[in-house]
N, C-alpha and C positions, 0 to 999 in steps of 0.2 A: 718262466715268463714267455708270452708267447710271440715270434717275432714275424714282422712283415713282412712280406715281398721287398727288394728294393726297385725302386722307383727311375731312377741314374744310376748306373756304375758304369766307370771309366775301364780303361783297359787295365792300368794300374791297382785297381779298388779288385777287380777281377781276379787279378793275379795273385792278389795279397792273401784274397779271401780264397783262396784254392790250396794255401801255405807258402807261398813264395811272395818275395818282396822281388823288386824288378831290380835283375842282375843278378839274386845268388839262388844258390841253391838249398834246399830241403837237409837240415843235417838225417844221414842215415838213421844215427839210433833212435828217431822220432817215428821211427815201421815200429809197432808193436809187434810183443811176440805171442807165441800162445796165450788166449784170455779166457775167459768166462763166455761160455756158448760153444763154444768148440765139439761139444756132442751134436749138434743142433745141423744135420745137412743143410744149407741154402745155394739155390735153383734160381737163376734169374734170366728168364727169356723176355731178348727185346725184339720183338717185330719192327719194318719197317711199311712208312707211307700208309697208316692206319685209322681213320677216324673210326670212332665209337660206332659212329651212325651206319655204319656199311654193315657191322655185327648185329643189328637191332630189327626186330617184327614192328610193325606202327603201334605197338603199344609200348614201346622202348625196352624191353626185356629182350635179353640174346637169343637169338634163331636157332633154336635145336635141331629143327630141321636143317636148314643150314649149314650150322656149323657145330655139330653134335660136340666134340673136343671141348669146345673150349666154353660151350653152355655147360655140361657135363661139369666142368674144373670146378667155372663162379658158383654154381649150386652147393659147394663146398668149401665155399671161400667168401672172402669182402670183398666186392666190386665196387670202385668208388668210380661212379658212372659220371661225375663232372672234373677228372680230373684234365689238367691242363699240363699241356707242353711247356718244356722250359725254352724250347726257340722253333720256327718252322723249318728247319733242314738239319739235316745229318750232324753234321759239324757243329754247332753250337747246340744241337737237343739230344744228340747221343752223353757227351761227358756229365751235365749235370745229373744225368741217372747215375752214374757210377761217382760221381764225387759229393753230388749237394751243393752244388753252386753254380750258380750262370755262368756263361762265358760266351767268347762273342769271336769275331773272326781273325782279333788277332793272337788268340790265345790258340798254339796248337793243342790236339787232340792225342797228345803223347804223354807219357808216364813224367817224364822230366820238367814239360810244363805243367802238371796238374798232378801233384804225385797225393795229392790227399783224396785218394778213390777205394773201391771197396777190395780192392786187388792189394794193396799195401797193407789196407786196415784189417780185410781177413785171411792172405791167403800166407803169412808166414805161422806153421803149425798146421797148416791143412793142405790138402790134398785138392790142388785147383786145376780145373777143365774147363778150357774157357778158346771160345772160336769169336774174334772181334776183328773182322776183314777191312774193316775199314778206317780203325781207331787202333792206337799202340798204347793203351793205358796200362795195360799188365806188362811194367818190362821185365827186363828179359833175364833179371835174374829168380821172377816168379816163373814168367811164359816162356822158358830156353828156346821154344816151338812154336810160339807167336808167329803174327802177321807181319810183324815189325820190317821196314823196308820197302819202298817203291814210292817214296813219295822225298829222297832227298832233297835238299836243298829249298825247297817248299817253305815259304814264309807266312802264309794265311791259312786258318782253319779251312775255308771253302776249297780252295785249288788244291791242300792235301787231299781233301775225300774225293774228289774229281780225279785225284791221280790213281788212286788206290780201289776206284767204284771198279763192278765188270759184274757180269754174270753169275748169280748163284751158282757154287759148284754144288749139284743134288749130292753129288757122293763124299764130300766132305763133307757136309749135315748128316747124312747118316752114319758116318765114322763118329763123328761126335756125339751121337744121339748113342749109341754103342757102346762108346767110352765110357759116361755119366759113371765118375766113380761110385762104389754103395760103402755106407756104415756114413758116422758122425767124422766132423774135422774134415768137411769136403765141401767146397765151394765150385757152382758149376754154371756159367756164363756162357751167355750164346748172345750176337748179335745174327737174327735173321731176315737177310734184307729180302723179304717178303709180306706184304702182298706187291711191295713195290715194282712198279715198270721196269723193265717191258713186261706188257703180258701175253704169259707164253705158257704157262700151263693149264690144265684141264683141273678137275680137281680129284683124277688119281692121278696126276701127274705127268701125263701123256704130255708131249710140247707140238705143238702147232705153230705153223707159219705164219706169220702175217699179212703178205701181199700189200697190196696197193694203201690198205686201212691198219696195217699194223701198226704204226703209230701217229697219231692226228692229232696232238696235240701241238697247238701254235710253241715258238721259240722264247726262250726263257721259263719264267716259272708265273706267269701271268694269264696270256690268252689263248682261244681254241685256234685252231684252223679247222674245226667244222662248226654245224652251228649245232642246234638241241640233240635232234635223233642222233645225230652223231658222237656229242658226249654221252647222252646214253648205253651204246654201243660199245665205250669207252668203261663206261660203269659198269654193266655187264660182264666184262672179262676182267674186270675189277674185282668183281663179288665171285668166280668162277674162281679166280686166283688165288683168292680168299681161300677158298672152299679147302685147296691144296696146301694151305698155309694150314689151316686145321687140321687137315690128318697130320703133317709134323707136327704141330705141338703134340697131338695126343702120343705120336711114336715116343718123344719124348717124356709125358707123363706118364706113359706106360710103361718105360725103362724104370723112371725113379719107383714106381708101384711095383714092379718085375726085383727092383734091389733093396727093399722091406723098406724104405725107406718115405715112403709119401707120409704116412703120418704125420710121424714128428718135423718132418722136413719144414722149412718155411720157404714158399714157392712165392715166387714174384715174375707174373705175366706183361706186359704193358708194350708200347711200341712210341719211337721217338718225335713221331706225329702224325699229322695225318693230310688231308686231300681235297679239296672243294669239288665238286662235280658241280659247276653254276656256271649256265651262259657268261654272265652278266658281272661274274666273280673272278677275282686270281684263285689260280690251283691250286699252286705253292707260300704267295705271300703272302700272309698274317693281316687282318685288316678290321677293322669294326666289326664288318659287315656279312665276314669269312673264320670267323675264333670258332664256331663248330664244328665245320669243316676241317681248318687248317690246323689247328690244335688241340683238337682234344680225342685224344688216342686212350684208349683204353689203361686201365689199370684193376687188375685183378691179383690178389693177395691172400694164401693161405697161409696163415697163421700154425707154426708150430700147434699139433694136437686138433686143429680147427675141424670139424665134420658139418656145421650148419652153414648153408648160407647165408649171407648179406649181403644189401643194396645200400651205399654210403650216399648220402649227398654233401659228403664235406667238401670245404673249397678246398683240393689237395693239385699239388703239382710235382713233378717228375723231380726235383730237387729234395722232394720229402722220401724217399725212399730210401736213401742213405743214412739217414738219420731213426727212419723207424728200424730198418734191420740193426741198426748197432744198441739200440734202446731196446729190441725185442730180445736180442742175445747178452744183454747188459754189457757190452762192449765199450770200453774208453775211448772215444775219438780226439786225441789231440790236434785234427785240424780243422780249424773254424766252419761250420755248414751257413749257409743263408736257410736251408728248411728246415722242415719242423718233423715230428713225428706225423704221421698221417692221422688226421682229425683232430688233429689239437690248436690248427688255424683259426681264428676266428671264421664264424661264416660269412662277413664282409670283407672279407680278407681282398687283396687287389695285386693278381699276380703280374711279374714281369717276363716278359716272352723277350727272345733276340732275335733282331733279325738278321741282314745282310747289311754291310755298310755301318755297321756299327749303331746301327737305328735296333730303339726297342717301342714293344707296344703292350700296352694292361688290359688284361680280364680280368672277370669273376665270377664265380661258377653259373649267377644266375643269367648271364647273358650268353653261358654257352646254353642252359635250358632249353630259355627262349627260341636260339635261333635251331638248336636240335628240332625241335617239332617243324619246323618248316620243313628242312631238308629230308627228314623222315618221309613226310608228306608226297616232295616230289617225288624222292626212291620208289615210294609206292607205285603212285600216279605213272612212270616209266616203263617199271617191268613190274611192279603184281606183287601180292604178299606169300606166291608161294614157292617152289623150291629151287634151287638153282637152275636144274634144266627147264624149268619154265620159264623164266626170267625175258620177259616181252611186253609189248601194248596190250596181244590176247593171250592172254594163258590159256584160255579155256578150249582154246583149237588146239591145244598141242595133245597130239595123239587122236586126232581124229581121221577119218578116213576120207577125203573130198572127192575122190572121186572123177571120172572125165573131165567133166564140167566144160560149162561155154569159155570163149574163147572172148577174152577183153581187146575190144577193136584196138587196131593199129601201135597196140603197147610190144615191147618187144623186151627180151635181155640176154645180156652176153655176159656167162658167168667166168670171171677172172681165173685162167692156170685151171681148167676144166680137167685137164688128165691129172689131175689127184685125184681127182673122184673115182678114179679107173682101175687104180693103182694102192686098195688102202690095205696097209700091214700093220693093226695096231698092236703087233708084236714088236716093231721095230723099237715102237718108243714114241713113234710120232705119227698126227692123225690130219688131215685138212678139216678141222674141226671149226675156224674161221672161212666163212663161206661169204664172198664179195662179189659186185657185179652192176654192171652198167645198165640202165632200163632209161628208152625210150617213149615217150607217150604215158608218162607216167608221174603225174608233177611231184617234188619233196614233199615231205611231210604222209604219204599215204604209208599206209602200210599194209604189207604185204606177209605171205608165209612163206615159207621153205617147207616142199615135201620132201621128203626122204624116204623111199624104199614105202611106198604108199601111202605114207602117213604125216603129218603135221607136226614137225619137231623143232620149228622157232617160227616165232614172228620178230618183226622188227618196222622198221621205217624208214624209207628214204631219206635222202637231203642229197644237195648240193654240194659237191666237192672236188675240187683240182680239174675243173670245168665239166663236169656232167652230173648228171644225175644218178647217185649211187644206194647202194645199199650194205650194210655187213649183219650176219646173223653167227650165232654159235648155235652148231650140231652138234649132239652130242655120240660120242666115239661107241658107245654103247649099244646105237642102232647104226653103224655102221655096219657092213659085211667085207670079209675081208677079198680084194680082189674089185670090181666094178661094183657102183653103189648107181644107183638113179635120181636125179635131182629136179624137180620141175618149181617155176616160181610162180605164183596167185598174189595177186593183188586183191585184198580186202575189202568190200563194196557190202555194209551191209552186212547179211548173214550168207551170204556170195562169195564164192571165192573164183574169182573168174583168172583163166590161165594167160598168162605172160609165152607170147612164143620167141621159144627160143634158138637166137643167131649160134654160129661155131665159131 
């Protein structure tokens, strides 16, 4: 029988439906032990801050350009290209992946509130590897080496994950990417909070400063403090960030390949939600008007033995994965899920998202479509359909040669912490790859290029910010030299590039 989304649930209804009744606890001998599937490796990477649409060409197929990894994988797998978040933030849309049921802010993100997760259900009899930095669902008599810790005392789902958020450590994902045990009876779990902010890598990974425009987003999870070109600019190192989100996964699917294992493995890709890039829109909150944006993050699935591609259009959401991995391994779940197996939803199916506040909101695959094609549209319309170092108003100027050129009256600029430019080591590990700067005589909204070392290696566009008139572009680390680089900035007139002169 196939069941619905719920509509209302209470904190209590929450809790019940997770295996616990309010006030006791989970009898132990309800962990199964060894079962049926236990040959069968499962691999389950969850990205973080990911809408679909940032992976997608304006024909909505994945960007192999792009993001070769993780085009490469879906080509050999089910993409269910309308799958929907179980809530907008961390804390309530990380656990329903690993348990199959919503939950809301007052349910913590720990083993002991929510012990009906995929860590109980497979990892006694296998051999479990699992990095979840921000969430304790594997306790610690699976994860002796867990995350588990730094958020005591903590009464709300939200202020745990606030306690416990901080910077990707790069060299504990590669420890763990390393680890991925090989053979059957191995269960391997990664939460990576990436493409999520800040953004600070390149996409081989180099980290760059931010200065003055490293982060402009307005306070909370609602509005900007710049206006278009500026979220733009924001998108950009968004989609850059990506890029380096991609080669991890593929280090990753190149391990389980390296340990004979891809095969028969059943791989599960997907991220806990995703991001609005909209003037006019929240970032973060969940809204009619934002369900493309804000929730709907990828889900990509290779099936034990799977070598074809698919493209799903089933109504599927992040609560269904628990339920299809235990039905793909023929696994007994003794604790109640709210999902279903993946595609066995109705296709008017009507999911329920959490939010903050205990407040929920409904989609349905066909309204994340819809508003997909718009946001595609803008992506486009921003930076261009072609590859991440292109990513601008003009693509077509990058890599060209401009030359002396006249000189645009009375325009001026003053490029922001100028001795990086002076100074580049991209041996060290970090590049001033984020390039900002103040112009004069130059109203918002034009746009402009960055030469680099003779040549045209970004456009972008002015706006208004924190009282002047700014700009940020990304250079790529690539055409840098190392030691002094040359930088001159053109404003765009035409097929004109007339020169900006520059103050110290």
């Amino acid at each position: 029988m196939i069941r619905k989304a719920f509509v209302a649930l209470s904190a209590t209804v929450l809790v019940a439906a997770a295996g616990l009744s309010a006030g006791t606890a989970f009898a132990a001998n309800a962990i199964p032990g060894p079962r049926a599937g236990d040959e069968t490796p499962v691999v389950v990477i969850v990205l973080d801050e990911l809408p679909t649409t940032s992976l997608l060409r304006p024909d909505e197929r994945i960007d192999a350009n792009r993001f070769p990894a993780i085009a490469g994988f879906a080509n050999g797998a089910t993409w269910y290209r309308d799958n929907t978040a179980a809530g907008d933030f961390t804390a309530w849309a990380i656990p329903p992946i690993f348990t199959g049921n919503l939950t809301n802010q007052r349910v913590l993100p720990t083993a002991a509130a929510q012990p009906g997760n995929i860590f109980n259900l497979l990892g006694p009899g296998r051999r479990v590897h699992v990095k979840e930095d921000l969430t304790e669902l594997c306790n610690r008599r699976i994860c002796p080496d867990g995350s588990q810790g730094g958020a005591e005392g903590v009464t709300l789902a939200n202020e745990f994950i606030k306690a416990k958020f901080g910077n990707m450590d790069v060299a504990s994902v590669k420890r763990w990417t390393k680890g991925i045990p090989a053979g059957g009876s191995t269960l391997s779990v990664i939460h990576l909070t990436l493409p999520h902010q800040p953004h600070r890598f390149t996409p081989d990974g180099l980290i760059y400063p931010g200065g003055p425009l490293g982060f402009t987003q307005g306070g909370g999870v609602k509005g900007w403090s710049v206006p278009e070109p500026g979220i733009a600019l924001v998108q950009q190192r968004h989609l850059l960030q990506l890029g380096y989100t991609d080669r991890l996964v593929g280090r990753m699917l190149g391990r389980v390949r390296a340990n004979g294992d891809f095969n028969r493995a059943m791989i599960v890709l997907t991220a806990d939600h995703g991001f609005a890039f909209d003037a006019d829109k929240s970032r973060r909150d969940s809204a009619p008007d934002n369900l493309a944006g804000t929730v709907n993050p990828p889900l990509i699935v290779k099936y034990p033995g799977q070598k074809t591609g698919e493209i799903s259009t089933a109504a599927t959401q992040s609560i269904d994965i628990v339920p299809t991995i235990t039905r793909q391994l023929g696994v007994e779940n003794p604790y109640p899920t709210m999902g279903v197996p993946l595609g066995e939803a109705d296709d008017d199916r009507v999911m329920t998202v959490s939010k903050d506040s205990m407040k929920q909101i409904s989609a349905t695959a066909g309204e994340i479509r819809s508003q997909r094609k718009r946001i595609l549209a803008l992506q486009t319309k921003r930076l261009g359909a072609g590859g991440l170092w292109t990513l601008g108003p003009r693509p077509s100027l990058i890599g060209t040669r401009p030359g002396k050129g006249a000189m645009a009256a009375g325009a001026t600029v003053r490029i922001d912490d100028p001795v990086r430019l002076t100074k580049v080591r991209p041996a060290s590990g970090k590049v001033p790859a984020l390039v900002s700067a103040v112009v004069r005589g130059i109203r918002p909204g034009k746009k402009v290029a960055i030469v680099l070392n003779g040549k045209v290696r970004a456009t972008t566009r002015t706006f208004r910010h924190a009282g002047a008139v700014r700009f940020g572009a990304m250079l790529p680390p690539s055409k840098m030299k190392k030691g002094s680089n040359s930088v001159s900035v053109r404003v765009v007139r035409g097929n004109r590039l007339l020169r900006l002169k520059r103050l110290s």
